[in-house]
N, C-alpha and C positions, 0 to 999 in steps of 0.2 A: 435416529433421533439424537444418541449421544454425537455423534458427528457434527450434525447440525446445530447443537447449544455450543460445542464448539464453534462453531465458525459467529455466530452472535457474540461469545465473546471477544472475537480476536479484530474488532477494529472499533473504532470510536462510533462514526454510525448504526453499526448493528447492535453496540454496547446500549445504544438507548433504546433498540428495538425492544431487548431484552427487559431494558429498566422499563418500558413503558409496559409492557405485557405484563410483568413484578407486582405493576401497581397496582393495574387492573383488575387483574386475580383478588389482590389483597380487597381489592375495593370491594368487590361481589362477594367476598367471603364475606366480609362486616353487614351488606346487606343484606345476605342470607341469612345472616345469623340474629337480623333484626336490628340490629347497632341502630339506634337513631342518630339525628347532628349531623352536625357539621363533617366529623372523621371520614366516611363513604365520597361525601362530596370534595375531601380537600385530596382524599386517595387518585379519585377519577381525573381531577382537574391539575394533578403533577404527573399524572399518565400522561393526557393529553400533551399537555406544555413539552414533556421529555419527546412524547414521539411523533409530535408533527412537527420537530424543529427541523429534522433534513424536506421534509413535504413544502413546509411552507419556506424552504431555501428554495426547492426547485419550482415551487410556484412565481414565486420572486422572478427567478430567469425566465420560466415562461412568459411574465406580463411586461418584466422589463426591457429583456434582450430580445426577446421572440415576438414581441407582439401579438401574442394570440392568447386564449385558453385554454390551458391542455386541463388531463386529468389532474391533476396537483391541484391548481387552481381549485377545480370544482370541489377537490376535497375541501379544503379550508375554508371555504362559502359554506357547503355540507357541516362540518365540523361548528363553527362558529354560528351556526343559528340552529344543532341540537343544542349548544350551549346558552343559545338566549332561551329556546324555550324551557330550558331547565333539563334537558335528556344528557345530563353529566355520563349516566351509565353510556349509555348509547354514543357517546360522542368518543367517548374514552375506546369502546370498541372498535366502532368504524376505524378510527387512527391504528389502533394495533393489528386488525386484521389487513390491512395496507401496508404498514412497514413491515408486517409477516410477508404479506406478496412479494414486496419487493426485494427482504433478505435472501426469499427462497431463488429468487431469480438470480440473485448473484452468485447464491451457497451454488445454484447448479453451473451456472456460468463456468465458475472456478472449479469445479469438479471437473467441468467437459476439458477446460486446460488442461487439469492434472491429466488427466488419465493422457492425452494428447503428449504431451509433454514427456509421461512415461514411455512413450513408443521412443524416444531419442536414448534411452538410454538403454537399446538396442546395438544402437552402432556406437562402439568401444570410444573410450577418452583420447586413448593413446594407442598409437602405429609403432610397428618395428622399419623406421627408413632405414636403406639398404642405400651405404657411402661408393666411394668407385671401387674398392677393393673387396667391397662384397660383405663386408662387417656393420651387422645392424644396431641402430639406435634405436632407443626408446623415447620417442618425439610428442606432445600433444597435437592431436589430428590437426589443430588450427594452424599450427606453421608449415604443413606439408602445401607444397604449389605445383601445378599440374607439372606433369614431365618427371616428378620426382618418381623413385622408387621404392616399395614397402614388402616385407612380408607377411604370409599369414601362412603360421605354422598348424600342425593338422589339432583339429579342435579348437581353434580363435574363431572370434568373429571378423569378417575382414573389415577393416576400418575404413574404408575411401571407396569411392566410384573409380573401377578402374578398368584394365584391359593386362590380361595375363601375359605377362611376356616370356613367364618358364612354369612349367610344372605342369602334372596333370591331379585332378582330384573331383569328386562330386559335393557340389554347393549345396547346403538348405536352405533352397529360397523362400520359405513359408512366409516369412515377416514380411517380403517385396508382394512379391504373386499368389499366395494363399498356397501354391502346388507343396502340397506334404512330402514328395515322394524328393530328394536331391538331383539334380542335374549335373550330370557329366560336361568338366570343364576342363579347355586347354589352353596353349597358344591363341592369341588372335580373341577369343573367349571373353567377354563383357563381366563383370561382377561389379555387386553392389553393395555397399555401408549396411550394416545390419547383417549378412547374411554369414551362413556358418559354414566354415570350411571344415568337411570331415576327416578327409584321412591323409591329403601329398601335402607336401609345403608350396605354394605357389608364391611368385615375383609379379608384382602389380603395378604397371604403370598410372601412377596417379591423373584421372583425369577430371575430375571435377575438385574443386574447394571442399572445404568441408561443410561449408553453413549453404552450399549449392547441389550437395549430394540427392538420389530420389528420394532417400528418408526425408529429408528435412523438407523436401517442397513436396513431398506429401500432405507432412503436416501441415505445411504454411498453407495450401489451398484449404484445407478442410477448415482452419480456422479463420480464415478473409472469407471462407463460405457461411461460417456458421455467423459473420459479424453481420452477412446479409439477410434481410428479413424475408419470411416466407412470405407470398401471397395472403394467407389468411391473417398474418401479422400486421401486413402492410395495410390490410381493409380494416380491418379495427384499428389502427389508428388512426387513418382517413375518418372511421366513424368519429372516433373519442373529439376529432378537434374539429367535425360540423355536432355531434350532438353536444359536448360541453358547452357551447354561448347560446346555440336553441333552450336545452332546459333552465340555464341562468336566467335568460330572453322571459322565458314561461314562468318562473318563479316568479320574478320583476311585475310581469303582468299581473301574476293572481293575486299576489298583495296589493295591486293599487288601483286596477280598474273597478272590481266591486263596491272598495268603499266612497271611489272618486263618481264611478258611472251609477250607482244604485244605492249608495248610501249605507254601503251595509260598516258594521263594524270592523275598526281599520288593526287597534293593538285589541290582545289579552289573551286568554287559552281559547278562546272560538273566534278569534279575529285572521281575518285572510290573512296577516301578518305571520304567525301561528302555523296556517294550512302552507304557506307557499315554502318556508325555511322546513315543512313535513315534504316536500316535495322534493327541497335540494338534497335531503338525507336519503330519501327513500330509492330517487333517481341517481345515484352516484353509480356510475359502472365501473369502480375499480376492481370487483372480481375478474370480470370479462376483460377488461385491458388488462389486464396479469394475466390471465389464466393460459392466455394465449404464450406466451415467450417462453413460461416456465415449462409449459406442458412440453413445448417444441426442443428447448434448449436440455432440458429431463431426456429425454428421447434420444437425443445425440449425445447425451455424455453415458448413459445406459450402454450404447449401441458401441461407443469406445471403447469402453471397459469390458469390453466382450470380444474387442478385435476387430470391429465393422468399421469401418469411415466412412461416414455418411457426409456427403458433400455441403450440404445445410441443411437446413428447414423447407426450401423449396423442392429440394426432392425427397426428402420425408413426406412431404404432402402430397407430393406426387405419383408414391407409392400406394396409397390409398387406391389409388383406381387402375391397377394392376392385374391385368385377369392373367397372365402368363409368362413366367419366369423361366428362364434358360441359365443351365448351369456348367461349366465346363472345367471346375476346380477342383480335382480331387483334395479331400478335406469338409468343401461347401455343405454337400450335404452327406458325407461319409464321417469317419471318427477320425479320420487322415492317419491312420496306423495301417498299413499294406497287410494283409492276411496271405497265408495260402489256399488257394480254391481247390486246384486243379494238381494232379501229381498221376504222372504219365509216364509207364516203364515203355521205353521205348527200344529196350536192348533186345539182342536176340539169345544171349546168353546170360543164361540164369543165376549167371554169378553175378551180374552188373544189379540185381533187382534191390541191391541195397544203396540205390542210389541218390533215396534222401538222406540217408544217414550219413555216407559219406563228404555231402553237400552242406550236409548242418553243421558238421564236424569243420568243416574248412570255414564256413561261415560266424564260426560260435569266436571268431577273432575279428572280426567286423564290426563296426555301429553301425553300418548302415541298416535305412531300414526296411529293405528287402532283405536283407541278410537275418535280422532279428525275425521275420517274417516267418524265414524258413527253419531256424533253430527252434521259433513257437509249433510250428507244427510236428516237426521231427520228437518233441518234449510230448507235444499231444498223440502220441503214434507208440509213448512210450520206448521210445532209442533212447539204447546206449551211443553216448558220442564218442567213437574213439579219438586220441590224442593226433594232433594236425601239426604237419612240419614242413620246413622251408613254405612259410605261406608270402606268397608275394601279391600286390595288386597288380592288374594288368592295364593300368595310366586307364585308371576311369571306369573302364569297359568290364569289368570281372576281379577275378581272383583265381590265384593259382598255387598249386601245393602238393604236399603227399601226405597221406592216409591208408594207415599201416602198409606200406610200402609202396604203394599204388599214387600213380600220377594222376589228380584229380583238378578240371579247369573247369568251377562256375562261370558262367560267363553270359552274356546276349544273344538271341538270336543271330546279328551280324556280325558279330563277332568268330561264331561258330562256322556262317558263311566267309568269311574270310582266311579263317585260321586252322577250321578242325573240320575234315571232310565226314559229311553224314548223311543218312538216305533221305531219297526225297518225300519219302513218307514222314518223317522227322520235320521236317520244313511242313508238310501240307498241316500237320498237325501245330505248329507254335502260329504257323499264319491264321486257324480259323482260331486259336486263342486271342491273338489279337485283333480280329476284328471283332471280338464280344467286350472288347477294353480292357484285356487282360495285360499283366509285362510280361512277359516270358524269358525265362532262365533255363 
């Protein structure tokens, strides 16, 4: 709510939404409180004036530029005969609960930006370009041009769309692909703006611009999405601009056929005149044509600020009738923090049985977060971690080291198939881990 009175003050427009609501208020206090006079009615009739000056701007363009009747229109027809028949209160509300709609639509509009807008400042200002003799500058991303080259030292975010030309290390792509867990990257190796280099220093050939990177046309489609309207958007306004000239049509009619066809009474408080300006007040659907954009545009700036990108309003709606979701993002529907499940003595000798311990120990100098994975359990198991030395990464694939004096290599399954010969009981074991979706280390 405090958010919102901000945003009513912070432009000309909204400022009279606010002064027109000020007045309103005031007005109904004074009535409430019995006030007779003039004061109530001259409160309501400086509401109105303040807050149908942008309604009766954009009704202007509806009838001038546009030729037709939109909602604005109808408002001011509405407005303007509560005020002949004397319904000052009434007239004064209708206009604020309108430029309430329409603030609200904007207040979310501009949230759905922000929050949009916060995802860019994911991918860093400024790059380290790498000159021909290998000495980096500190450059703003927007003068880097493909073919260039960058660094990203262990812990930056990389700043450019690029292709690894040195180094090896694991990526957190969570902000790109949702996947929590880092990807092992090398040579040859794709990375993207936004994403977080953990632990090697990598050499990046720049391959996309900066305002061309996946982050930004991320964004960009979500936002030329969210500018297009959803189905249910599109059919209320279809409605708004055949029912707005129908119920003016019907107004026009009930005032003049009875007293021209039957002779009834034309002006006073019981005169068709009276009933028909009750009919353009009571018919005005500007809740319904609001309610629709805010609720939609509410919905996608909610769903931002939470991390979702929702493509527009057409597939928000589209969701609705969704019997069956398929999920394949570790994070989607988990806490995206990798745990230990499974802890399997595979040794034949009884001295190896401490073999979390000395795995958490080598690990306890790692961010990664399988590495934290196994230091949380080895802590939940109550281990002591002995001190770890000569610890090296094994370019992506592991870590390796010694732990009181002992040669100790975490590492992959394939890795272990490649590098470090073990029984094939060992293998039948990490394969049926992996196929219940487990990682295996």
């Amino acid at each position: 709510l405090a958010q919102f009175a901000r945003f009513l003050l912070s432009s000309r427009e909204t400022m009279l939404t606010f002064a027109a609501a000020a007045l309103t208020l005031a007005g109904l206090a004074f009535a409430l409180a019995g006030v007779s006079g003039i004061a109530p009615t001259l409160l309501f009739t400086a509401a109105i004036a303040v807050g149908s000056f942008p309604v009766a701007k954009h009704a202007f363009q509806e009838v001038w530029t546009a030729r037709s009747l939109g909602i604005n229109t109808l408002m001011i027809i509405a407005v303007s005969g509560a005020m002949v028949i004397g319904e000052w209160a009434e007239a004064a509300i209708v206009v604020v609960l309108f430029a309430l709609g329409e603030a609200l639509e904007s207040y979310a509009t501009e949230r759905a930006r922000n929050a949009l807008e916060s995802l860019l400042d994911l991918a860093p200002p400024v790059a380290l370009r790498l000159h021909a003799g290998g000495t980096p500058e500190e450059v703003p991303v927007e003068q880097l041009r493909v073919g260039e080259r960058v660094l990203a030292r262990p812990g930056d975010r990389v700043s450019v769309d690029g292709i690894i030309r040195a180094g090896q290390s694991a990526i957190d792509q969570a902000a790109i692909t949702g996947e929590s867990v880092p990807v092992d990257k090398g040579p040859g190796d794709d990375v993207f703006a936004g994403t977080l280099n953990t632990f090697g220093a990598l050499e990046i050939e720049v391959t996309r611009l900066a305002a061309d990177n996946t982050l930004s046309r991320m964004i960009a489609l979500v936002e030329e999405a969210q500018s297009r309207q959803a189905p249910v958007q599109r059919f209320v306004d279809r409605f708004a601009r055949v029912y707005t000239p129908v119920v003016t049509l019907m107004a026009a009619l009930v005032a003049v056929i009875p007293p021209l066809v039957f002779g009834q009474t034309f002006w006073g408080e019981s005169g068709w005149l009276m009933r028909a300006l009750q009919l353009l007040v009571i018919a005005c659907p500007c809740a319904l044509v609001i309610s629709t954009p805010v609720s939609v545009v509410s919905a996608l700036t909610n769903a931002a600020g939470r991390g979702v990108l929702i493509k527009g309003g057409r597939y928000l709606e589209l969701l609705g009738r969704v019997q069956v979701f398929a999920f394949d993002k570790t994070g989607t529907l988990t806490e995206g923090r990798p745990a230990t499940t499974d802890v399997l003595n595979v040794c034949s000798d009884a001295a190896c049985a401490n073999g979390l311990q000395y795995a958490a120990a080598l690990e306890a100098q790692s961010s990664h977060p399988l590495a934290r994975a196994l230091v949380a359990e080895a802590q939940a198991q109550k281990m002591t971690l002995p001190p770890a030395q000569e610890v090296n990464m094994l370019s992506g694939r592991g870590v390796t080291g010694r732990v009181n004096g002992a040669r100790v290599t975490v590492a992959s399954h394939p890795y272990f198939d490649t590098a470090i010969p073990h029984p094939t009981a060992v293998c039948a074991a990490a394969d049926r881990l992996s196929a219940e979706g487990k990682t295996v280390m």
